[in-house]
N, C-alpha and C positions, 0 to 999 in steps of 0.2 A: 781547441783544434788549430793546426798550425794552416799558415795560410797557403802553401802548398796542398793542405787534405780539403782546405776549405773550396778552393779552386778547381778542385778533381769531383768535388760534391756537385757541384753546381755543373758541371757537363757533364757527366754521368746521364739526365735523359737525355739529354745532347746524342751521346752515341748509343743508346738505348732504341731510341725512336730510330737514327741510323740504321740501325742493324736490323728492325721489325722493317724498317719499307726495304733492304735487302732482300730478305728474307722472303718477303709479298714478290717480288719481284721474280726473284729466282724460279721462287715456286709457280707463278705465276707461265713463266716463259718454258719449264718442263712441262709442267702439265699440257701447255697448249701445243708442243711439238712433239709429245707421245700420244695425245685423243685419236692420230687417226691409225696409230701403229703398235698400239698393246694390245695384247693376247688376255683374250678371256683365260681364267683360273677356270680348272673344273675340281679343286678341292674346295670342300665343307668352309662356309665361311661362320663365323659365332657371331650368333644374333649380339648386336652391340647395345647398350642402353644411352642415347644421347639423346639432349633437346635438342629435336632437331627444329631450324626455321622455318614459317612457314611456307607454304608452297606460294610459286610465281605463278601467274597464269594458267592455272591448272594445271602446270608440270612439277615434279617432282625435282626439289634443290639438289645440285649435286656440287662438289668437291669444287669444280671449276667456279661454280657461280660463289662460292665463299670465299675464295681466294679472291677473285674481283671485288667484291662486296669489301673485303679488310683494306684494298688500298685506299678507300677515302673515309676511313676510320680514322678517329683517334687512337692513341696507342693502347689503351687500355679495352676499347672494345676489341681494336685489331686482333691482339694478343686471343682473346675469347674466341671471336670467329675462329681463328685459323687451327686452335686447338680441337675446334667440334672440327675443322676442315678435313685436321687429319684423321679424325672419327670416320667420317665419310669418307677418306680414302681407303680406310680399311673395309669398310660395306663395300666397296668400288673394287676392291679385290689390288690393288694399286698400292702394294706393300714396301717396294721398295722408295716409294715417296712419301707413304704415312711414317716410313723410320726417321728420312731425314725430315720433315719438318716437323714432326715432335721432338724430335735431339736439339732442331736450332730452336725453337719456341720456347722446352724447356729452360733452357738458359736466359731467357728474357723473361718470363714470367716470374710475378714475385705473390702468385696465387698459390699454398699446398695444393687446394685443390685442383686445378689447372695442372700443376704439374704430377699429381697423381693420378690422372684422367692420360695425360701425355707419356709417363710411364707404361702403362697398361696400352696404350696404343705402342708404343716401341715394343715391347713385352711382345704382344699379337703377331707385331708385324715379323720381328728374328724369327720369333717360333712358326711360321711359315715359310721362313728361306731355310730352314732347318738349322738356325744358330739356336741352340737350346739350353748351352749353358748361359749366354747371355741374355736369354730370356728369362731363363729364371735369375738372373741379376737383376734386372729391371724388377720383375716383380718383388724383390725383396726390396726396392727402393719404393715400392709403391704402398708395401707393407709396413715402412718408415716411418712413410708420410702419415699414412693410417694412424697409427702409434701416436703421431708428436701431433696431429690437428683433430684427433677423436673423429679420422672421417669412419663413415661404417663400409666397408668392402662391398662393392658393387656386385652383382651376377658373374659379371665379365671376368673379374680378376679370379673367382672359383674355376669357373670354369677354363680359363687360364692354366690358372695352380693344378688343376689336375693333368689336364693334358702335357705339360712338362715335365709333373713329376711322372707320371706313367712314361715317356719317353728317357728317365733318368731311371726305371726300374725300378723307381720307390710305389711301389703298388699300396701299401697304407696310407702314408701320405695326398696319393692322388684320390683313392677313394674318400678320405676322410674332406679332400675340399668339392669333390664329386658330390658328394651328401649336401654340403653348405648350398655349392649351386642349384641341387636341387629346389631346395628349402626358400629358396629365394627367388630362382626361375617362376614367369607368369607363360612360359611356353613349355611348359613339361609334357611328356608324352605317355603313355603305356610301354612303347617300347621304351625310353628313356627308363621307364619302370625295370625292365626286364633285363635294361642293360645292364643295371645298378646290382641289379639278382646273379645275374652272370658273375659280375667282378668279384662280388663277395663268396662267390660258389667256391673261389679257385682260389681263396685263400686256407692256409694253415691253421691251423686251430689256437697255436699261439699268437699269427697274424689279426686272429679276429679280437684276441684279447686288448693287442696292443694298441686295436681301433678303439674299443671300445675305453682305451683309458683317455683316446682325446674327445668324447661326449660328444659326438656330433648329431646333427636334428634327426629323429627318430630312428636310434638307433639302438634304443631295448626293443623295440619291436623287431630289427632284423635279426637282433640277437638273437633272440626267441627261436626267430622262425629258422636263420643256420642250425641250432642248435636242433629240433626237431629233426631237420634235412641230415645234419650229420648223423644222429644218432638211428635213425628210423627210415630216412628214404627209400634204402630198399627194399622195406617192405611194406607191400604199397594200403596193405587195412589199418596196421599200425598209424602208419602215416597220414593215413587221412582223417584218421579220429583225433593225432595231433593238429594238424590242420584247421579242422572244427573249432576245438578247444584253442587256438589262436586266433580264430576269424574272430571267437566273445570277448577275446582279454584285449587285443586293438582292433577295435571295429573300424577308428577314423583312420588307420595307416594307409598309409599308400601302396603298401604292396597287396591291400587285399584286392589289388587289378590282377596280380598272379595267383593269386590262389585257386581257380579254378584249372591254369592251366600245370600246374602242379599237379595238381589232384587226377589230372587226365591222362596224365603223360603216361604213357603202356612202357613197360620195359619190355622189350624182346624176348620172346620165350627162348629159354637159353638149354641148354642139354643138360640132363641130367649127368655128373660128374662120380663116377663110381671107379674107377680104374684109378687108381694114381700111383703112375713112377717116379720113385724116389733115388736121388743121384747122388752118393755122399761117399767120401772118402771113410772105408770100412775096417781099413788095412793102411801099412803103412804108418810113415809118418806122421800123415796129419789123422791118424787113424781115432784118436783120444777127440779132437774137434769133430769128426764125423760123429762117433757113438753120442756124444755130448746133444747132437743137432737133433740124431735119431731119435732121443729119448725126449724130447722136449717133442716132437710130433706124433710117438705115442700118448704120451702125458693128453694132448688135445685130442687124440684118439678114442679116450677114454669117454669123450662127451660128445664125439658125433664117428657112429659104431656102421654108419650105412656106408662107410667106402673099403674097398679093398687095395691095399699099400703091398706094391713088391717094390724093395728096396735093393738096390746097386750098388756094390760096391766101385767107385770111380776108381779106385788105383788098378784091377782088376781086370777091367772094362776094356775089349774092343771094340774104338769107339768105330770103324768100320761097321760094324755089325748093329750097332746103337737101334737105330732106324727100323731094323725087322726084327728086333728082341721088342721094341715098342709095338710093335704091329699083333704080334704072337701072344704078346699080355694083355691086348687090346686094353691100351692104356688110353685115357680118357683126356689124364692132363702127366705133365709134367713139375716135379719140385727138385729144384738144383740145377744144376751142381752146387757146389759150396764154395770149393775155389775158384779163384782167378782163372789160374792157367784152367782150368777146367770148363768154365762158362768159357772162354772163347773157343778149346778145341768144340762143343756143344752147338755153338752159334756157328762154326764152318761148315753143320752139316746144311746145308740147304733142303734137306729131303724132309727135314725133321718138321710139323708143321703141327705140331699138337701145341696147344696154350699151355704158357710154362711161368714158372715163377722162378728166377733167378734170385739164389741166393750172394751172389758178391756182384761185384760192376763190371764188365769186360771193358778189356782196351778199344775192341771195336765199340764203335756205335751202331752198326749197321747190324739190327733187329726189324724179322716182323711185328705184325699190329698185336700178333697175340702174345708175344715174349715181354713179361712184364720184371722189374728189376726192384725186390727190396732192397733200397737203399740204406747200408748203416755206416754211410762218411761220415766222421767226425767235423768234417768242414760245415755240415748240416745244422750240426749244434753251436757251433762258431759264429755262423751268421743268425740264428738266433739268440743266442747270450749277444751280440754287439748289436741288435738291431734293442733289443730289450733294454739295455742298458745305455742304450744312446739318451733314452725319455728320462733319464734318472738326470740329465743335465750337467754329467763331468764333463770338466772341461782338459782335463790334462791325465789322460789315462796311460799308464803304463803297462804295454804287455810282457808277461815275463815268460822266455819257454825254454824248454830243453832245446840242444840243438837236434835230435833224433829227428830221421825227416817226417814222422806223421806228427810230432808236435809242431813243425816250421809248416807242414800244413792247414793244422788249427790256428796259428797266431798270425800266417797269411791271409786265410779268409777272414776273421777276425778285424784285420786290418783293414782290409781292401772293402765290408760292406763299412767297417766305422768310416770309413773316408766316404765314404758314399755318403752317406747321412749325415756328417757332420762337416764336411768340407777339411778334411784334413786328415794326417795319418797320425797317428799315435807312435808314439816311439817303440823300442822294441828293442828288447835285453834279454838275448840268447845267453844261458848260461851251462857250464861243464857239469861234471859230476866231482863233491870231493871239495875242498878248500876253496876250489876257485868259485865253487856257484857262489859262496859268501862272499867272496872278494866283489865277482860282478856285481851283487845287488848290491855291496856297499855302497860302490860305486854309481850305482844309478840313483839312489837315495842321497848321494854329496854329503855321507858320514866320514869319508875318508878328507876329504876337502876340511869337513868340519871340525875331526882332531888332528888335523896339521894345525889348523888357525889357531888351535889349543893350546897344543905344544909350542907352535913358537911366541903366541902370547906369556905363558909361563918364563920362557924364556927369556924375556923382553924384561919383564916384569923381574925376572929374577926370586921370585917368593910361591908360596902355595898358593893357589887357586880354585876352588872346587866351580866346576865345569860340568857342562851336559852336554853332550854332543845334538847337532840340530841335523833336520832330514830339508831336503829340500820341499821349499812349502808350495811348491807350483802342481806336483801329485798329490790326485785325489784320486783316483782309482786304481787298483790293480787287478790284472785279467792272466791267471798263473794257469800256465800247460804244463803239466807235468806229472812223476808218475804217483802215488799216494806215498813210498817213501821221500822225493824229492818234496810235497807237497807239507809234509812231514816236518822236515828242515828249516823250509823256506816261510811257511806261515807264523810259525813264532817266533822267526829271524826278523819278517818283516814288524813285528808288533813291538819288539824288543828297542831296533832302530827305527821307530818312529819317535820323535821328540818328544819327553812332555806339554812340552811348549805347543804344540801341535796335534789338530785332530787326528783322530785315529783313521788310518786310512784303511778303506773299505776293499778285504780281497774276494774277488769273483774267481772263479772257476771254471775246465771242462770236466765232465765225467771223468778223463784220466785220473785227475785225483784224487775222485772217492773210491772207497774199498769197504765192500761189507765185512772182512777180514781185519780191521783196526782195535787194536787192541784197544776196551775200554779205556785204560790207566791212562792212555794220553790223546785222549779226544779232547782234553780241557785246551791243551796245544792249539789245536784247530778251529776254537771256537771261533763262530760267527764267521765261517767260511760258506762262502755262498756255491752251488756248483748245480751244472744242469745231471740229469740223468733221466734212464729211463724207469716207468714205473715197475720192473720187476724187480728193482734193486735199489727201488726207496719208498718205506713205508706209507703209504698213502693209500687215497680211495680210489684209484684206479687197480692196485698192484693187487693179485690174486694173491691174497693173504694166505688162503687154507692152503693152496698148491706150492708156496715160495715156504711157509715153516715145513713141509710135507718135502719141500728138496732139502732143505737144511739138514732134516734128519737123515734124509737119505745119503747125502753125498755134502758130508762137514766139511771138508777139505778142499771143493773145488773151487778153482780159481774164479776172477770176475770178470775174466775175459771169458772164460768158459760156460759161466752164469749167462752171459749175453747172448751167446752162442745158443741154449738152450729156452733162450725166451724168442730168437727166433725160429729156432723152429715148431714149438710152439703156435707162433702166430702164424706160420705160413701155413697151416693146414686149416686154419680158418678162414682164411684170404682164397683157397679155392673156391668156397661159392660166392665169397663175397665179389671178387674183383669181377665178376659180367655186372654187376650193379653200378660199380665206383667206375666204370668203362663207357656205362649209358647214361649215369648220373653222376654227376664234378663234384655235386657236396654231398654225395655219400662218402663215410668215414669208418673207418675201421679201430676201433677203442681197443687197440691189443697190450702185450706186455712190454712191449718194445718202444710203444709210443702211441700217439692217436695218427693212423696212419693214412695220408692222403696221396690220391694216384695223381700224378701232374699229366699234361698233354704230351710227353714225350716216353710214357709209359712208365715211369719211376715210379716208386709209391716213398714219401719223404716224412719222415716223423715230429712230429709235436714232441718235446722233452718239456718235464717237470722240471721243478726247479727243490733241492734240500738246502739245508744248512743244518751244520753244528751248534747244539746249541744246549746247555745246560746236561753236557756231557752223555749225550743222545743225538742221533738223526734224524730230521725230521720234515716234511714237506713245508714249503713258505711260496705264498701266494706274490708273483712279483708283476704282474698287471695292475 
C-alpha cells in the first residue's frame, strides 16, 4: 500500500464519523422545526416490522427521541439508531425525511443489512410521493442485498413489491409478491382474504398460468379453486358441489374464509333471452365474411334450439329505422354488427338500449353498461406471447415484422409490454416483401458484415479459405409477424443463417403465421416454430374436433381468416346467456373456439390463446407455462 492510500486509510473514520454527527444534526434540527407544522397523511401507512426501543416513561419512542438518543452514540450504534429512526419516520407518516436520511445513512453504513432495511425504507418513502420507478429501483437494490448476504425478504419488501408492481401494471408480478406477503404477514385479515380473491378473479387464464409458473405459497389451492370459478361459476349447483369437493382436498387453505361467501352469492335473476337480432353484412362486399359469421352461429344453433334468430342484413339496413324493426321483433338481445364502420354507425343510435354483443371494436369508446365488445385484436396475443416469453429469460430478442400496419401493430404492442417487463425494448426489423426481406434479416443477423470480413480476409491472404459465415451471437430469440407465406421464407432463412458455431436460435410467432392451408411437403421448413392461436385452428383439447373436421368437409377451401370469422360467431351465441354471469361474476369464463374468454371491467370480453408448434412434420399444441 502506498503511503498516500496508507494515509487516506487511516482518516477515512475520521470523515466517516464527520459525516454521521452531520447527518444527526441535520436531521436533528428538521425534524424539530417541522413537529409543530406537518400535516397528518390520511393515506394507508404499511405495517413496518422493526425493533423498536423500549419505551421511555410509559410513552411511546418516537423518530425525534432516536435522533437525540444517536448524538451521544458511537458511530456504529449511531449508524443502527438512525436506521430504525428512519423506520419510524415512516410509521410517523414523515416520508420526505425518512428518504433523506436513509440515502445519507445508507452511504455510511458498512452493515448489508442496515442498508437493506434503509433501502426498503427509501423504497416506502418514493412510492408515497408517487416516484414509482424509483421505488421499484430501491427495491431491486434491496433484492441485491438479499442475493449477496442470504438475508430472507422481510413482510415489508412484499408488500412493497406488490404495490409498485400493480402501479407499473404488472398485475402477476404484484400478485405473485401479494401471495409472499401474505404468507409471511402476522396481521392478515379475511378481507386481505378476499382481496387476494378479487385480484386473482380478474386475471386471464393465460395470466393465472404464468402465476403459477412462479410457485408462490398456496397457490395449487387458488389454482383449483379459479379453475372451478372459471369453468362452473355460473352455475350456481355445479359450483358448489365443486366448492365441497375443494373445501376436502385443502382444508388448511386460507381461502376456505371465502367459501361460504362464494357459495352465497345469488346472481340476479336475469330475463330469459329468446329473441335475438342478428346484424351481419348479408350482401355486398363484405357479404362472403358475413355468411361465414352466420353460419358459425347456426352451427351453435344447432345445440341450444330454444332462441329465435332474425338476422339483418347490415348493407341493406336503414339504420334510421334500426330501433322500431328491434321493437316489432321484440328482440331480447342484440349480436353485431360485424364491421367497424357498422358498430359505430349502431353505437350513434342512443335509442338502441337492448344488451348486445359487438362483434369488431368501435372508434368510439362511448358505450352503455349493456353493449359488450368481443375483442379479436391481435395486439391481445402480442402481449401475451411477450409477457410469456419474458419468463423464458432472453435477453436479446429480436422482433421481425412486415411493414403492413396490423403487423407494426403486433410487433408495437409486443414491444411496449417487453419493455414493461424487462426494462428495455427489443429491437425491431421491419422487412419488405421480395429480396429485400432477405437482405434485411441478413442484416440484422451481421451475415452480410460477416462475408465481407471473408472476402477481404481471402483477399489479404491471397489463397483459398474455407469459411462459415457467423450470425451475431448477442440474439437469442426471435418474435416474427408476418403472413404464413412470409413465415414461409423467413423461418428456414433464419435457420440456414444461424452459424454453426452457434445455438440455434429459437423462432416464436403471432397467429399470422400459422395456416391450416400448408402444404404438408414443407412443414419440415417450419420446424419448431412456435406460434399463439386460437383453439379452433389448432388441434388440441379445447378445439371442437367433431364440428372443425365437419367444417373441413364442408367448406375445404375457406380461408383462415374466414375460419376465424366462423369460430366467432360460433362463440357469440353462447356468450348470450353466458355474459349476465361473467357481468356479476369476474372469474366466470367462457371456454369457447376463439379462446378462453374473459369479460374485463370496461366491457371487453379478451381471450386466452393456445400456444402450437411444428414439429415432426405435424401441428401440434405445446404447453409453454
Amino acid at each position: 500500500m502506498s503511503q498516500t492510500n496508507f494515509l487516506l486509510s487511516n482518516k477515512r473514520p475520521f470523515y466517516r464519523i464527520t459525516a454521521l454527527c452531520f447527518v444527526v444534526l441535520i436531521t436533528s434540527t428538521l425534524m424539530t422545526s417541522c413537529s409543530t407544522s406537518q400535516k397528518s397523511s390520511t393515506q394507508k401507512v404499511t405495517e413496518v416490522q422493526v425493533n423498536k426501543p423500549s419505551a421511555t416513561s410509559g410513552n411511546a419512542i418516537t423518530a425525534q427521541q432516536l435522533l437525540l438518543s444517536a448524538q451521544s452514540q458511537d458511530s456504529q450504534a449511531a449508524i443502527a439508531t438512525l436506521t430504525q429512526a428512519s423506520e419510524f419516520l415512516i410509521l410517523e407518516e414523515n416520508y420526505n425525511h425518512a428518504l433523506w436520511l436513509s440515502q445519507q445513512v445508507a452511504q455510511l453504513s458498512e452493515s448489508e443489512d442496515q442498508k437493506y432495511r434503509l433501502a426498503l425504507v427509501s423504497a416506502h418513502s418514493l412510492l408515497k410521493i408517487n416516484e414509482v420507478e424509483l421505488s421499484f429501483q430501491q427495491l431491486e437494490i434491496a433484492d441485491q442485498y438479499s442475493v449477496n448476504s442470504n438475508i430472507a425478504h422481510q413482510e415489508e419488501y412484499y408488500y412493497l413489491f406488490s404495490e409498485v408492481q400493480q402501479s407499473r401494471a404488472l398485475k402477476i408480478s404484484s400478485l405473485n409478491a401479494k401471495l409472499h406477503w401474505f404468507a409471511l404477514s402476522q396481521k392478515t385479515s379475511t378481507d386481505d382474504i378476499h382481496q387476494i380473491w378479487q385480484n386473482l378473479s380478474l386475471l386471464s387464464t393465460w395470466q393465472v398460468g404464468q402465476l403459477a409458473d412462479l410457485s408462490p405459497p398456496y397457490f395449487k389451492g387458488w389454482q383449483q379453486l379459479l379453475t372451478y370459478a372459471h369453468k362452473f361459476g355460473g352455475d350456481k349447483n355445479r359450483f358448489n358441489r365443486y366448492l365441497t369437493q375443494w373445501q376436502r382436498n385443502f382444508s388448511s387453505h386460507p381461502a376456505q374464509a371465502i367459501i361460504e361467501t362464494l357459495r352465497t352469492s345469488e346472481l340476479e335473476a336475469k330475463q330469459f333471452i329468446e329473441n335475438i337480432a342478428i346484424i351481419l353484412p348479408l350482401s355486398g362486399n363484405q357479404a362472403k365474411a358475413g355468411k361465414v359469421a352466420q353460419q358459425g352461429i347456426l352451427a351453435a344453433y344447432s345445440n341450444i334450439p330454444d332462441k329465435n334468430l332474425t338476422f339483418i342484413d347490415a348493407d341493406t339496413l336503414d339504420w334510421t329505422m334500426l330501433n322500431e324493426q328491434l321493437i316489432q321483433s321484440d328482440s331480447h338481445f342484440v349480436i353485431g354488427p360485424l364491421l367497424k364502420a357498422n358498430v359505430d354507425k349502431y353505437l350513434s343510435l342512443p335509442e338502441i338500449v337492448l344488451p348486445s354483443l359487438l362483434l369488431n371494436t368501435p372508434e368510439k369508446a362511448q358505450r352503455n353498461n349493456s353493449q359488450v365488445i368481443l375483442s379479436m385484436l391481435p395486439e391481445d396475443e402480442a402481449i401475451q406471447a411477450a409477457t410469456t416469453l419474458s419468463r423464458k429469460n432472453y435477453l436479446s430478442p429480436v422482433v421481425l415484422s412486415h411493414k403492413d400496419t396490423a403487423s407494426k401493430r403486433i410487433a408495437q404492442a409486443f414491444t411496449k409490454q417487453w419493455q414493461l417487463i424487462n426494462g428495455y425494448t427489443p429491437e425491431v426489423v421491419y422487412f419488405d416483401k421480395g429480396k429485400k426481406m432477405q437482405q434485411q434479416l441478413k442484416a440484422s443477423l451481421d451475415v452480410d458484415s460477416s462475408q465481407a470480413r471473408i472476402t477481404d480476409l481471402k483477399i489479404r491472404l491471397l489463397q483459398s479459405l474455407k469459411t462459415e459465415s457467423r450470425n451475431r451471437r448477442d440474439i437469442d430469440m426471435f418474435y416474427l409477424v408476418g403472413s404464413p407465406a412470409e413465415t414461409r421464407l423467413l423461418k428456414p432463412y433464419i435457420d440456414v443463417n444461424t452459424s454453426p458455431f452457434a445455438t440455434i436460435i429459437p423462432v416464436y410467432a403471432s397467429s399470422r403465421s400459422h395456416s391450416t392451408k400448408q402444404d404438408p411437403s414443407i412443414l419440415s421448413d417450419l420446424r419448431n416454430l412456435v406460434f399463439t392461436e386460437m383453439p379452433w385452428l389448432l388441434n388440441s383439447q379445447q378445439q371442437n374436433t367433431q364440428l372443425a373436421n365437419l367444417s373441413k368437409s364442408l367448406w375445404p377451401s375457406r380461408s383462415d381468416s374466414l375460419q376465424r370469422i366462423f369460430a366467432m360467431g360460433y362463440d357469440s351465441l353462447y356468450l348470450v346467456d353466458k355474459l349476465p354471469s361473467m357481468q356479476q361474476r369476474p372469474y366466470v369464463r367462457h371456454y369457447g373456439q376463439t379462446g378462453i374468454l374473459k369479460l374485463n371491467d370496461n366491457n371487453i370480453l379478451t381471450r386466452s390463446l393456445l400456444w402450437g408448434i411444428y414439429q415432426k412434420g405435424k401441428v401440434s399444441e405445446i404447453a409453454m407455462d
